[in-house]
PDB file of N, CA, C and O in Angstrom:
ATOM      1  N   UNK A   1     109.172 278.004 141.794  1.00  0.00           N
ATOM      2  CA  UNK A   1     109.657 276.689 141.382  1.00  0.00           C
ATOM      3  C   UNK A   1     110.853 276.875 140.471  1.00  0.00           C
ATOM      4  O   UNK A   1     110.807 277.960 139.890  1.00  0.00           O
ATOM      5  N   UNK A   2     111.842 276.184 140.196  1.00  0.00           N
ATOM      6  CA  UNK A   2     113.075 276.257 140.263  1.00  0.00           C
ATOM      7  C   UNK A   2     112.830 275.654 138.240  1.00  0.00           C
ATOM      8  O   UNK A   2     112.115 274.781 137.748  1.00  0.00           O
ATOM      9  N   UNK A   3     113.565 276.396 137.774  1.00  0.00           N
ATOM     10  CA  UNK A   3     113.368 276.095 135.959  1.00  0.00           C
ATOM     11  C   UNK A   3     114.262 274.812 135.374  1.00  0.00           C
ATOM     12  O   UNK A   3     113.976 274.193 134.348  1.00  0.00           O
ATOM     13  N   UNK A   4     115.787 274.454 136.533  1.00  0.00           N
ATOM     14  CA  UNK A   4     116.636 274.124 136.220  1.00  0.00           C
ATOM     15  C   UNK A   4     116.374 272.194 136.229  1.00  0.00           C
ATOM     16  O   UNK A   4     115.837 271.810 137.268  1.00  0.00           O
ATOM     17  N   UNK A   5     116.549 271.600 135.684  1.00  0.00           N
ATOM     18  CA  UNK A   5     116.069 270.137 136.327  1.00  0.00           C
ATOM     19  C   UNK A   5     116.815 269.478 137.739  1.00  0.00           C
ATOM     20  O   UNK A   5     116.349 269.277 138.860  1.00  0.00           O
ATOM     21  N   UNK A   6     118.177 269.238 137.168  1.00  0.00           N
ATOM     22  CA  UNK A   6     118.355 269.523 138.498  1.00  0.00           C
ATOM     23  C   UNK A   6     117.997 269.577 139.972  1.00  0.00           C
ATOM     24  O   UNK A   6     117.696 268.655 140.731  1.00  0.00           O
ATOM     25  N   UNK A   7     118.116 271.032 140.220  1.00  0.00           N
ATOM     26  CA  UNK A   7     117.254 271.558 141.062  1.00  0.00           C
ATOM     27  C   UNK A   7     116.022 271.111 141.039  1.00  0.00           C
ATOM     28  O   UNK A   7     115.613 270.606 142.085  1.00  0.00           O
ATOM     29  N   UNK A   8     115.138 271.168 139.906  1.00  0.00           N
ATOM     30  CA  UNK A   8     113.985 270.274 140.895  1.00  0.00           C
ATOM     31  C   UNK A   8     114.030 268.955 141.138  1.00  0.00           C
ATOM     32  O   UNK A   8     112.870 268.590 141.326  1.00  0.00           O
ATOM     33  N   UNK A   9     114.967 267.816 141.256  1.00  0.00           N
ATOM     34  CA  UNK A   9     115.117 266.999 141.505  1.00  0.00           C
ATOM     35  C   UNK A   9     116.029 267.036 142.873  1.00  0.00           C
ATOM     36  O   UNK A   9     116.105 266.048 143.603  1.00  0.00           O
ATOM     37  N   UNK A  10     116.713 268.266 143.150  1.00  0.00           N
ATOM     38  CA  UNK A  10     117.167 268.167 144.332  1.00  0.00           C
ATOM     39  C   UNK A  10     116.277 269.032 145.444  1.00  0.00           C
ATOM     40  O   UNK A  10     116.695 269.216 146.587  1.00  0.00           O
ATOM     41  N   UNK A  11     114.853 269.598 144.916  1.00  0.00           N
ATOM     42  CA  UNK A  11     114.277 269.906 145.769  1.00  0.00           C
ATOM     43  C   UNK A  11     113.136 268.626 146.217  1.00  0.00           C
ATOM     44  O   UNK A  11     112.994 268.541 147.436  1.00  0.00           O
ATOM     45  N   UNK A  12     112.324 267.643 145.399  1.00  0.00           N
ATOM     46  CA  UNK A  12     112.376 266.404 146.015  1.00  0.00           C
ATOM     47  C   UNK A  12     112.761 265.590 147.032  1.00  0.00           C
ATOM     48  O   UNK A  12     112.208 265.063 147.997  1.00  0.00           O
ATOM     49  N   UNK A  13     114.302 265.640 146.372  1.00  0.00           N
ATOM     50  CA  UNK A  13     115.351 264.958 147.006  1.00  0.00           C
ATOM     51  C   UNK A  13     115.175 265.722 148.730  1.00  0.00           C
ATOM     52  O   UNK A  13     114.724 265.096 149.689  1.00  0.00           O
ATOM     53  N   UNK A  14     115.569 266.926 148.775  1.00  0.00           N
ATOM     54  CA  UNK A  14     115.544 267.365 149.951  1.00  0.00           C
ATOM     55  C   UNK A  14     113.943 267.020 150.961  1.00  0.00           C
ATOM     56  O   UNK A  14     113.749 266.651 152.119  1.00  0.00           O
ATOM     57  N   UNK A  15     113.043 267.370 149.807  1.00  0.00           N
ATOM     58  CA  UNK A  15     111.770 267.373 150.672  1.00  0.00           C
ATOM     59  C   UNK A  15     111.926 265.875 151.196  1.00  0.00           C
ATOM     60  O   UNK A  15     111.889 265.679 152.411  1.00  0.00           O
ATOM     61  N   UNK A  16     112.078 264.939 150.415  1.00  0.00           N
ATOM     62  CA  UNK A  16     112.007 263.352 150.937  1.00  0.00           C
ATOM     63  C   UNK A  16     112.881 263.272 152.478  1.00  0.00           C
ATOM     64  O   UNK A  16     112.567 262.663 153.500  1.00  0.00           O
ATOM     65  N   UNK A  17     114.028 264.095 152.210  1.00  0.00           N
ATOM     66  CA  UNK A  17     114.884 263.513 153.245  1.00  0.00           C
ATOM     67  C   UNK A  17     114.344 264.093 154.423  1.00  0.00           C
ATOM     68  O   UNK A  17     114.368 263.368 155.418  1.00  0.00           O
ATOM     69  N   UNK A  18     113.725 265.559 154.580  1.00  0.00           N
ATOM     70  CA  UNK A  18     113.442 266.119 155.341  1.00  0.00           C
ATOM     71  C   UNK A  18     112.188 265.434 156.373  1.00  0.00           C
ATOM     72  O   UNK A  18     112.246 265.651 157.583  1.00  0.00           O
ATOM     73  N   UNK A  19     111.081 264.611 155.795  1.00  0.00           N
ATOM     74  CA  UNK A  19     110.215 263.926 155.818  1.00  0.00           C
ATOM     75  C   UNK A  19     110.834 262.938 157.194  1.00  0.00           C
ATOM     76  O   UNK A  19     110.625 262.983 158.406  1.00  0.00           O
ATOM     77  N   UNK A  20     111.839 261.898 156.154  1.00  0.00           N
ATOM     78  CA  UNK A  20     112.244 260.770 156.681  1.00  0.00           C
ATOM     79  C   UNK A  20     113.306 261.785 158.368  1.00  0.00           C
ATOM     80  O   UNK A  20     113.345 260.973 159.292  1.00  0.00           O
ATOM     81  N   UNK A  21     113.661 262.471 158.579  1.00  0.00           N
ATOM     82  CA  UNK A  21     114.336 263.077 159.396  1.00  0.00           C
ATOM     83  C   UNK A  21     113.536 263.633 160.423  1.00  0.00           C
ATOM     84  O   UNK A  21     113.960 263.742 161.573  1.00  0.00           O
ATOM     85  N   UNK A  22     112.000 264.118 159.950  1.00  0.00           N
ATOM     86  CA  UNK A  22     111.445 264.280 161.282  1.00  0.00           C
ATOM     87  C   UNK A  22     110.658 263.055 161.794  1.00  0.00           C
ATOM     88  O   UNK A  22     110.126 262.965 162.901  1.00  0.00           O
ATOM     89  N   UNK A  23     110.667 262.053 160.738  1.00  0.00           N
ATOM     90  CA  UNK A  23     110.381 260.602 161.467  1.00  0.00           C
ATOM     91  C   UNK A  23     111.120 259.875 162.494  1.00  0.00           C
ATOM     92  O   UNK A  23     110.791 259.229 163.488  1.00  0.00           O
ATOM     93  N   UNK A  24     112.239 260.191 161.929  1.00  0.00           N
ATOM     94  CA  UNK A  24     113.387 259.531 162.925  1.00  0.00           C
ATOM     95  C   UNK A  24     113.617 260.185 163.884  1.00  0.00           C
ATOM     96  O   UNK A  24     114.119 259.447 164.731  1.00  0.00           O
ATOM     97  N   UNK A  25     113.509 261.409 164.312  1.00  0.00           N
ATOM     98  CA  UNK A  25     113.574 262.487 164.654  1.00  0.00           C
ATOM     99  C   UNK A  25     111.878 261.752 166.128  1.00  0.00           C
ATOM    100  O   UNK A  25     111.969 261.000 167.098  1.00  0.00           O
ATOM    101  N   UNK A  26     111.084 262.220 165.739  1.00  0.00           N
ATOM    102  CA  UNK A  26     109.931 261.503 166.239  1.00  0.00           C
ATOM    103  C   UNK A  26     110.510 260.224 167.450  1.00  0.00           C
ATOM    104  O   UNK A  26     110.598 260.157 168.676  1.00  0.00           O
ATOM    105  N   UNK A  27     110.829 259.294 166.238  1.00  0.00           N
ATOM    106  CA  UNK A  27     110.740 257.630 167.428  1.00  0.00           C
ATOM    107  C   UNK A  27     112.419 258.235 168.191  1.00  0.00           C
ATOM    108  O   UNK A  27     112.483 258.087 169.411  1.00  0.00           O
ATOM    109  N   UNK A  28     113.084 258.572 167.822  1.00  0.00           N
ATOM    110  CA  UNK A  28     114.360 258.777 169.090  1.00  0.00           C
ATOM    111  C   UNK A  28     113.596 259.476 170.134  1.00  0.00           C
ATOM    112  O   UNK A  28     113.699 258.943 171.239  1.00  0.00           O
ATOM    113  N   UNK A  29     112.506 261.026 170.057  1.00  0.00           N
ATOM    114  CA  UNK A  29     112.451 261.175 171.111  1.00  0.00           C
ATOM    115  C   UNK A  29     110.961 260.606 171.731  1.00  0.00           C
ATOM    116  O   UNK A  29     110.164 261.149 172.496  1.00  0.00           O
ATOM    117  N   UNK A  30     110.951 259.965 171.409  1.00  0.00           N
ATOM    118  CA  UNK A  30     109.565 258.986 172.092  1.00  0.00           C
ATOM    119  C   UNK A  30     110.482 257.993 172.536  1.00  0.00           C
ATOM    120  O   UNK A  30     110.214 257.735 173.710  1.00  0.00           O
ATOM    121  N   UNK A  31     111.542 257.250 172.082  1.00  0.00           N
ATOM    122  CA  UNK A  31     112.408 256.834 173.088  1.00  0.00           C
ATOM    123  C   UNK A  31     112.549 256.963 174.630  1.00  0.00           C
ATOM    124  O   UNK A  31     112.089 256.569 175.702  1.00  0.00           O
ATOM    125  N   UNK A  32     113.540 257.817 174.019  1.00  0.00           N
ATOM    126  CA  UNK A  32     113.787 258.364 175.272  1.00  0.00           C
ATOM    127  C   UNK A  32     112.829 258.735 176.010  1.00  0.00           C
ATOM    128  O   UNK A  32     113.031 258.556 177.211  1.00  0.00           O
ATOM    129  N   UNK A  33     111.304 259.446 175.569  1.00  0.00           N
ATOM    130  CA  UNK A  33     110.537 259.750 176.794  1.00  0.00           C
ATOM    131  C   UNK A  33     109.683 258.447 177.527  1.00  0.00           C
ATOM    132  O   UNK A  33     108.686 258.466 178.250  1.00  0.00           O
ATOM    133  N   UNK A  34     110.453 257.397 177.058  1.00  0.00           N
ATOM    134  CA  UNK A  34     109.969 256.134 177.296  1.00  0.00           C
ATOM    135  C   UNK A  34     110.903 255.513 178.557  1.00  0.00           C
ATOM    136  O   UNK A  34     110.541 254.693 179.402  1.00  0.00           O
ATOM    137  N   UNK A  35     111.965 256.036 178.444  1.00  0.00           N
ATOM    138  CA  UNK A  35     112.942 255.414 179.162  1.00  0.00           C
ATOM    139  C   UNK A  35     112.824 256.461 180.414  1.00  0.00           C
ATOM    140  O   UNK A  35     112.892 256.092 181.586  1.00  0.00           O
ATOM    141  N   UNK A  36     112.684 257.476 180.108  1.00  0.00           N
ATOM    142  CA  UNK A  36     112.476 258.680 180.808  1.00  0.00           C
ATOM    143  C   UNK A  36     110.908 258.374 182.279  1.00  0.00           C
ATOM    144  O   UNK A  36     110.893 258.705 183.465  1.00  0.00           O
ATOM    145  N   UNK A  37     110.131 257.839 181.663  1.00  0.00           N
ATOM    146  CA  UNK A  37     108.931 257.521 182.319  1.00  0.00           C
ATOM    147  C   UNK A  37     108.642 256.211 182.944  1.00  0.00           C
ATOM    148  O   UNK A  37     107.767 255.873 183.741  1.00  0.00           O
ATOM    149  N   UNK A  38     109.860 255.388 182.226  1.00  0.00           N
ATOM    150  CA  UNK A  38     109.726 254.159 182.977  1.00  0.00           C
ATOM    151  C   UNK A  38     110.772 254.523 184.432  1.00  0.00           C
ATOM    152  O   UNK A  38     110.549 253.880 185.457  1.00  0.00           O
ATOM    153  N   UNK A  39     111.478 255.186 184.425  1.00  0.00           N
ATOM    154  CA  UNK A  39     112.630 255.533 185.654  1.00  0.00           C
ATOM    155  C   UNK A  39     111.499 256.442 186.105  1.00  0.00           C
ATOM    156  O   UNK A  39     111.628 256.082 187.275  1.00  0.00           O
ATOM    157  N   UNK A  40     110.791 257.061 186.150  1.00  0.00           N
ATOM    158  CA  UNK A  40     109.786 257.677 186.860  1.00  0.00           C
ATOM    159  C   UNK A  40     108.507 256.770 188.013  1.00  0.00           C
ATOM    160  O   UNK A  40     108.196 256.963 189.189  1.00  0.00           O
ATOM    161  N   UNK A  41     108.164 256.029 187.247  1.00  0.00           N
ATOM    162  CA  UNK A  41     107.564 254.955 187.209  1.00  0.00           C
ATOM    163  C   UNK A  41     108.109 253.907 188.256  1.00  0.00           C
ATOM    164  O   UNK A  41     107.378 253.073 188.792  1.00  0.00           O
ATOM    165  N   UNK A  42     109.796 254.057 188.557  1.00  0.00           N
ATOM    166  CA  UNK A  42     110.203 253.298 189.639  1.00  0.00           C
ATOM    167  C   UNK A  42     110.193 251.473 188.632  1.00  0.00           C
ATOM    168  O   UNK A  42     110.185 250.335 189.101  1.00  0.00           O
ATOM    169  N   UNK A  43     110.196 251.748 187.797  1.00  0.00           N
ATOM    170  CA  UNK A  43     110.049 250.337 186.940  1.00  0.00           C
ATOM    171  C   UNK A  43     111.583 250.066 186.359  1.00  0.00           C
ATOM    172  O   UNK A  43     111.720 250.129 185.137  1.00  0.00           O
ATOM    173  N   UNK A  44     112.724 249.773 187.172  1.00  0.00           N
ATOM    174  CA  UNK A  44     113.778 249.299 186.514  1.00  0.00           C
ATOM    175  C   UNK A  44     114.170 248.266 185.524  1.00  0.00           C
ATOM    176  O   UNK A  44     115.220 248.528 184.937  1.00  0.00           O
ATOM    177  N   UNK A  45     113.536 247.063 185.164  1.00  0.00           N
ATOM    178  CA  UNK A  45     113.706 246.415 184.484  1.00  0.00           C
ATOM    179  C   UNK A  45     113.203 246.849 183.012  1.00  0.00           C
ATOM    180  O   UNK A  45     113.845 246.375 182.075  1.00  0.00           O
ATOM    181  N   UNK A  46     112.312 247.552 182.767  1.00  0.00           N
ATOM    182  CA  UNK A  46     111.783 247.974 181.668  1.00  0.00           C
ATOM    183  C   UNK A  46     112.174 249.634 181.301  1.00  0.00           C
ATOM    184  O   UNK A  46     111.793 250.204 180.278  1.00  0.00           O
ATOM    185  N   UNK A  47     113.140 250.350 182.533  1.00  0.00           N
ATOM    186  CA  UNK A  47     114.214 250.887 181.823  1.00  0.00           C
ATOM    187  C   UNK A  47     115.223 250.463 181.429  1.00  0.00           C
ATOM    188  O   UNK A  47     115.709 251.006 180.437  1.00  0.00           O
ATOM    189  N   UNK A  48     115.994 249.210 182.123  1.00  0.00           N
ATOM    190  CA  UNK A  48     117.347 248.941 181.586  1.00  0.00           C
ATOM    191  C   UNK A  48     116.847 247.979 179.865  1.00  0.00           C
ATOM    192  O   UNK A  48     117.568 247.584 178.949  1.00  0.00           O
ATOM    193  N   UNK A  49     115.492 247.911 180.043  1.00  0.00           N
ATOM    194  CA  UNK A  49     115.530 247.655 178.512  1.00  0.00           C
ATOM    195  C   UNK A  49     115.192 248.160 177.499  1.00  0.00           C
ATOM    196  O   UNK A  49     115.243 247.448 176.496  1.00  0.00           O
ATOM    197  N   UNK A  50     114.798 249.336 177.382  1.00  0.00           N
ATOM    198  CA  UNK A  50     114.600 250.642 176.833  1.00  0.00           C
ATOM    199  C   UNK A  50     115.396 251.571 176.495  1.00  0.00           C
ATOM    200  O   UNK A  50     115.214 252.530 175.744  1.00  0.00           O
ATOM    201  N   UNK A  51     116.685 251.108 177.339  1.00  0.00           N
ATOM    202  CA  UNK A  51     117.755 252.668 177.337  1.00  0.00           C
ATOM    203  C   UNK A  51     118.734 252.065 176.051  1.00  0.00           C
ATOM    204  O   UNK A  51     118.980 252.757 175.063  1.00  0.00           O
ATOM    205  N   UNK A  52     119.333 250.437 176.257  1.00  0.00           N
ATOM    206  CA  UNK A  52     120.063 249.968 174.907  1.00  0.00           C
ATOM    207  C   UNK A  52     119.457 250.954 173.597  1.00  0.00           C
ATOM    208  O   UNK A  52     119.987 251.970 173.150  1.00  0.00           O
ATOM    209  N   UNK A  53     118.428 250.431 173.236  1.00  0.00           N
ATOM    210  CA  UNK A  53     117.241 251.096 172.357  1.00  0.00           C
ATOM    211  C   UNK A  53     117.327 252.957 171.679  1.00  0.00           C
ATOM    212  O   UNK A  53     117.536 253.404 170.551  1.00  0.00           O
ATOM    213  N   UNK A  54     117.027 253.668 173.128  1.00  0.00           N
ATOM    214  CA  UNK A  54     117.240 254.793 173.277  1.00  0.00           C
ATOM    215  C   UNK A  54     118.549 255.111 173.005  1.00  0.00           C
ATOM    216  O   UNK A  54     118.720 256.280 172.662  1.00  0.00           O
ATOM    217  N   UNK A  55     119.459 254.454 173.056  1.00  0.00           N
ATOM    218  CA  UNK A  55     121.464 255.125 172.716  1.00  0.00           C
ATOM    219  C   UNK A  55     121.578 254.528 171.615  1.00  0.00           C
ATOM    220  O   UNK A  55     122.543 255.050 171.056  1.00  0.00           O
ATOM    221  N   UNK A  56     121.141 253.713 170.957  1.00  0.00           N
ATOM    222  CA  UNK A  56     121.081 252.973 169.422  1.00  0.00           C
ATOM    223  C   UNK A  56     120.348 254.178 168.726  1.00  0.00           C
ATOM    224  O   UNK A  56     121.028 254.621 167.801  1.00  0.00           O
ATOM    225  N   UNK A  57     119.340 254.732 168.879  1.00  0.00           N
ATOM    226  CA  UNK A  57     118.422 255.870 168.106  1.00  0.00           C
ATOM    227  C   UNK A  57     119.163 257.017 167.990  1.00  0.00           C
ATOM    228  O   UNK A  57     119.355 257.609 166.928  1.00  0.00           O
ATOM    229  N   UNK A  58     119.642 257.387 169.217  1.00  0.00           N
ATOM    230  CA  UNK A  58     120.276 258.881 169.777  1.00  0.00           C
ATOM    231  C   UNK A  58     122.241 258.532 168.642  1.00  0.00           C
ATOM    232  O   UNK A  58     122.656 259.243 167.727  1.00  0.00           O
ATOM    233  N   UNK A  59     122.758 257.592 169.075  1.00  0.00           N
ATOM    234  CA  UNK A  59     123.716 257.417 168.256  1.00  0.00           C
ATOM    235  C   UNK A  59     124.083 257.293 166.814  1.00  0.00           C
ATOM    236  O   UNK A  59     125.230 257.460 166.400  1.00  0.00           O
ATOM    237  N   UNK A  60     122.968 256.967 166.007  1.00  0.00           N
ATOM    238  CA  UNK A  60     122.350 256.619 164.700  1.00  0.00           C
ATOM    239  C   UNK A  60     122.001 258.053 164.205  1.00  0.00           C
ATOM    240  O   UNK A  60     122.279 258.176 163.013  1.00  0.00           O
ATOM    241  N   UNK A  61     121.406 259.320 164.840  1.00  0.00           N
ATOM    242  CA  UNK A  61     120.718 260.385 164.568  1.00  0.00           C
ATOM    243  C   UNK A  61     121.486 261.285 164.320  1.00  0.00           C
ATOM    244  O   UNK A  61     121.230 262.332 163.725  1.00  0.00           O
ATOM    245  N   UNK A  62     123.053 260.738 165.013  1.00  0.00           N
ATOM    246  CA  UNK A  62     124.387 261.351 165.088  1.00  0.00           C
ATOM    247  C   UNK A  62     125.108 261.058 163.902  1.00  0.00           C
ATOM    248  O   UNK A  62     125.734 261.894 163.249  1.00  0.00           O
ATOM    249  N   UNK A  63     125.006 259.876 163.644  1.00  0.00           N
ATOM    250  CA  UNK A  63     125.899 259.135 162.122  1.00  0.00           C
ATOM    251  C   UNK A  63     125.419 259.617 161.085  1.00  0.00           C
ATOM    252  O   UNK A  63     126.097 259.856 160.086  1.00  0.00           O
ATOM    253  N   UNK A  64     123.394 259.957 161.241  1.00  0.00           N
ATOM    254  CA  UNK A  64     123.254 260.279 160.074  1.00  0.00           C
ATOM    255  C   UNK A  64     123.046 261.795 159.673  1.00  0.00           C
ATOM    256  O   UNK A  64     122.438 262.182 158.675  1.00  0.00           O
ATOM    257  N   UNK A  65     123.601 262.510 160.541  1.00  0.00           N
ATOM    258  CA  UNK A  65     123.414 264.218 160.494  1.00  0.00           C
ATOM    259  C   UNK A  65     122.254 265.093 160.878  1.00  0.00           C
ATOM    260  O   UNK A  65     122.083 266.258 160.517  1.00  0.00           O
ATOM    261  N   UNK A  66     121.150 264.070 161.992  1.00  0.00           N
ATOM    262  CA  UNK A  66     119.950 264.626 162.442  1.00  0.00           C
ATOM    263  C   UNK A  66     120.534 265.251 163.388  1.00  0.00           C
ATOM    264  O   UNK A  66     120.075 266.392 163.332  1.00  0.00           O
ATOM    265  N   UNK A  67     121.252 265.193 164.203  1.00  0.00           N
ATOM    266  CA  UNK A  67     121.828 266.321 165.061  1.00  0.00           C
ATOM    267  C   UNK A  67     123.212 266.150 165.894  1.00  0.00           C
ATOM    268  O   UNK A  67     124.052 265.252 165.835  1.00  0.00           O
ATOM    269  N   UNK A  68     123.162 267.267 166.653  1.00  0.00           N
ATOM    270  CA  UNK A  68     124.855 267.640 167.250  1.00  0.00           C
ATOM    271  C   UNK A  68     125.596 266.421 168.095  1.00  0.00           C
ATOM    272  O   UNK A  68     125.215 266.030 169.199  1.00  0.00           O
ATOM    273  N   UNK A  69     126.618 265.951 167.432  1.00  0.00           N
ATOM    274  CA  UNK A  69     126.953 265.082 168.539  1.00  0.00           C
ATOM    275  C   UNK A  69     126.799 265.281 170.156  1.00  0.00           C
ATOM    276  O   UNK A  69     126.445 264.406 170.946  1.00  0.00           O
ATOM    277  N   UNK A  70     127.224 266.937 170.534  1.00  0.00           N
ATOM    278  CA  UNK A  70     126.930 266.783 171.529  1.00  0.00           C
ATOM    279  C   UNK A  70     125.471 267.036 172.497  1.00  0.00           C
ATOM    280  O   UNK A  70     125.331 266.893 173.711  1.00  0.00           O
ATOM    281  N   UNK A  71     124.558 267.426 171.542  1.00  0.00           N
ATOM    282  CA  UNK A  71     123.518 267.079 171.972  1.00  0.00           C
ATOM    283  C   UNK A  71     123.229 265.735 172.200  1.00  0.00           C
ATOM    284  O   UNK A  71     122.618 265.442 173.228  1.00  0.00           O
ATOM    285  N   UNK A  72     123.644 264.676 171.234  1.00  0.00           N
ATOM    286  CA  UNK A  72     123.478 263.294 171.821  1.00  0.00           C
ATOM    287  C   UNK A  72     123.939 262.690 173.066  1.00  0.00           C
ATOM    288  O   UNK A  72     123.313 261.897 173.770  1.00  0.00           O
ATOM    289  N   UNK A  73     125.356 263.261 173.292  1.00  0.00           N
ATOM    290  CA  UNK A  73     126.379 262.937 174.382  1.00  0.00           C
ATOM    291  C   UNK A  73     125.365 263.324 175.416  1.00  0.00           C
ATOM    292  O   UNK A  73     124.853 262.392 176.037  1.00  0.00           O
ATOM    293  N   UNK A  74     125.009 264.487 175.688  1.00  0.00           N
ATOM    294  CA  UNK A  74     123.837 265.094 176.609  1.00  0.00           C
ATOM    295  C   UNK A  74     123.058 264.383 176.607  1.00  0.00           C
ATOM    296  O   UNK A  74     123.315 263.878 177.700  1.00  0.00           O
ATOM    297  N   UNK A  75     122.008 263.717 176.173  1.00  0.00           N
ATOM    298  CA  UNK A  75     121.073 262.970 175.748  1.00  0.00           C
ATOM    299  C   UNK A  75     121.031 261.675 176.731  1.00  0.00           C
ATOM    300  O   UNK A  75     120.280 261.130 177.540  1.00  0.00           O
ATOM    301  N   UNK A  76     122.596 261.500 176.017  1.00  0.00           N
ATOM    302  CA  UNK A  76     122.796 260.007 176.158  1.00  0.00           C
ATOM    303  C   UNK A  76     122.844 259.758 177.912  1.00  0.00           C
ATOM    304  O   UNK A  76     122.214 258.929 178.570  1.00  0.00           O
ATOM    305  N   UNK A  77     123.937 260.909 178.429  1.00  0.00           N
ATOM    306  CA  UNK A  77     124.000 260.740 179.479  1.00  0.00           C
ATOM    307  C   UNK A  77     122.951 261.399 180.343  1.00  0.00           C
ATOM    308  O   UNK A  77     122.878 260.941 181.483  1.00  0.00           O
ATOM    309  N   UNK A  78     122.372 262.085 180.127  1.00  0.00           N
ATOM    310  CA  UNK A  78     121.092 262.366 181.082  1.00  0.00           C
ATOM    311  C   UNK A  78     119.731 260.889 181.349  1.00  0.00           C
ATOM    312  O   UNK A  78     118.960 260.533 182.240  1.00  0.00           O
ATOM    313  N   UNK A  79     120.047 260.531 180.208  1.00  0.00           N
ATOM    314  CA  UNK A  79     118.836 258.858 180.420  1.00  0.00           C
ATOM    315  C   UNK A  79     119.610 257.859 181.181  1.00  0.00           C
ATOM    316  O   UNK A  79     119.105 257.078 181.988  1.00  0.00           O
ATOM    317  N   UNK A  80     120.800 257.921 180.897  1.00  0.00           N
ATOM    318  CA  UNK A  80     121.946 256.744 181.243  1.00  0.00           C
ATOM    319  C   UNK A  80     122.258 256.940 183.478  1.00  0.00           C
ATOM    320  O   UNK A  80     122.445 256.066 184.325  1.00  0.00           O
ATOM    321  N   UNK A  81     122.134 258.983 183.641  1.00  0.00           N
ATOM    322  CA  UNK A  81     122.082 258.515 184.996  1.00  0.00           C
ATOM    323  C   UNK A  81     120.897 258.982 185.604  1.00  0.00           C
ATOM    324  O   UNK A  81     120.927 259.357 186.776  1.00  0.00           O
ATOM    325  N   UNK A  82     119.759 259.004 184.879  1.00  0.00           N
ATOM    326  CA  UNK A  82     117.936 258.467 185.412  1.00  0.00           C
ATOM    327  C   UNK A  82     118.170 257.044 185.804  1.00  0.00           C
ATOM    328  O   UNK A  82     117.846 256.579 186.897  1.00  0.00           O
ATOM    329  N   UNK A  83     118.841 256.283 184.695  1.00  0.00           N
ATOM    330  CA  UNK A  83     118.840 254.795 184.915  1.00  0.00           C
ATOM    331  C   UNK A  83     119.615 254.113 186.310  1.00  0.00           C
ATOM    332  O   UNK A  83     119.379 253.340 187.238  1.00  0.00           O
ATOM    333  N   UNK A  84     120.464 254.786 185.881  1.00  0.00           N
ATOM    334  CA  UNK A  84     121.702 254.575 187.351  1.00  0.00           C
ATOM    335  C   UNK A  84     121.355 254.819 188.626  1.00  0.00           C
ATOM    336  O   UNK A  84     121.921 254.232 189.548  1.00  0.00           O
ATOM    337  N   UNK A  85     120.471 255.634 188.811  1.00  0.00           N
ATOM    338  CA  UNK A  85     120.064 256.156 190.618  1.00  0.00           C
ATOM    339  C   UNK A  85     118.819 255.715 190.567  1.00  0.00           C
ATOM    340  O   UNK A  85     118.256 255.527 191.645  1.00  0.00           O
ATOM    341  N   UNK A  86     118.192 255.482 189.488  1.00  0.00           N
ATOM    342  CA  UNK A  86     116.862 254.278 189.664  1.00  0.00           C
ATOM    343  C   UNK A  86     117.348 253.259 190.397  1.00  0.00           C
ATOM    344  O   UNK A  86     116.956 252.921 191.514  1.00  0.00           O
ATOM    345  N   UNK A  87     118.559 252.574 189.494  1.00  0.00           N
ATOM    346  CA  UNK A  87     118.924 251.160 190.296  1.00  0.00           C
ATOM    347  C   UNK A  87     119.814 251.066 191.632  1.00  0.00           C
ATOM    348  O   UNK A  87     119.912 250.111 192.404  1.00  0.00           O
ATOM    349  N   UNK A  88     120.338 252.130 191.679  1.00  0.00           N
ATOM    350  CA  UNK A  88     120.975 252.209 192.701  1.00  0.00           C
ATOM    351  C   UNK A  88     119.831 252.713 193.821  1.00  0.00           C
ATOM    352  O   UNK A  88     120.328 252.633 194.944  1.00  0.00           O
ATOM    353  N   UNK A  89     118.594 253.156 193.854  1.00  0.00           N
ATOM    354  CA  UNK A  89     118.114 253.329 194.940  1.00  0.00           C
ATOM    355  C   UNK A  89     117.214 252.172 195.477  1.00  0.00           C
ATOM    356  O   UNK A  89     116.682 252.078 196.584  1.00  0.00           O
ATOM    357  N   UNK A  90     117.169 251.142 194.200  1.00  0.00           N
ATOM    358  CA  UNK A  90     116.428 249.922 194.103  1.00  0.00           C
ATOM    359  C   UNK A  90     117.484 249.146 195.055  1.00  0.00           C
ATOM    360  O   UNK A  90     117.152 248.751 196.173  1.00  0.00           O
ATOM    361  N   UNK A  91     118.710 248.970 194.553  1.00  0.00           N
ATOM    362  CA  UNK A  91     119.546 248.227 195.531  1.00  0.00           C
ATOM    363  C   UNK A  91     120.031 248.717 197.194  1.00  0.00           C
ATOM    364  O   UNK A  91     120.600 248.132 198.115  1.00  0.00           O
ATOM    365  N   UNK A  92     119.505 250.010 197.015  1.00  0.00           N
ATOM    366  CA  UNK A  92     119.965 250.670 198.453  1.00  0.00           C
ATOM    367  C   UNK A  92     118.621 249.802 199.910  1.00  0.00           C
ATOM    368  O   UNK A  92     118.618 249.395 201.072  1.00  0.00           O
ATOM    369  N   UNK A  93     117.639 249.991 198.622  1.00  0.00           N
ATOM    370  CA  UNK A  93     116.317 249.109 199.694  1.00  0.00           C
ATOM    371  C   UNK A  93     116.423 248.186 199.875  1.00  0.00           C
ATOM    372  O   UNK A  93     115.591 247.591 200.560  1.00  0.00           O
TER     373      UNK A  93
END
């Protein structure tokens, strides 16, 4: 344990944030495995309303330094064309 005050106020500080980061961390990817399972599922309407949702979480996780932009970009676009050839095979029938 750290003698300095300070420091133990920025080890707090860290533990708190770390907390709140694998929370957020958590609901983005339950998101996505939401959006992920409804395009599985053959259920288009309840992906195209899930995915807004899912790129609001994934974009937010980015602003706030939970991870790599381009892991999000990846992210983003791997749910975005699940969604797309869902509906496009919906409209092909």
């Amino acid at each position: 344990m750290a003698n300095i005050k300070s420091q133990k106020k920025r080890i707090l500080t860290n533990e708190r944030n770390r907390i709140h980061n694998v929370d957020f961390r958590s609901k983005m990817r339950t998101s996505i495995k939401k959006v992920k399972l409804a395009c599985s599922n053959n259920d288009l309407e309840k992906a195209k309303e899930l995915l807004p949702f899912a790129i609001s979480l994934i974009d937010k996780s980015v602003k706030e330094g939970i991870q790599h932009p381009n892991t999000a970009a990846r992210q983003k676009s791997s749910i975005t064309v699940m969604v797309n050839k869902l509906q496009a095979s919906v409209s092909a029938n």
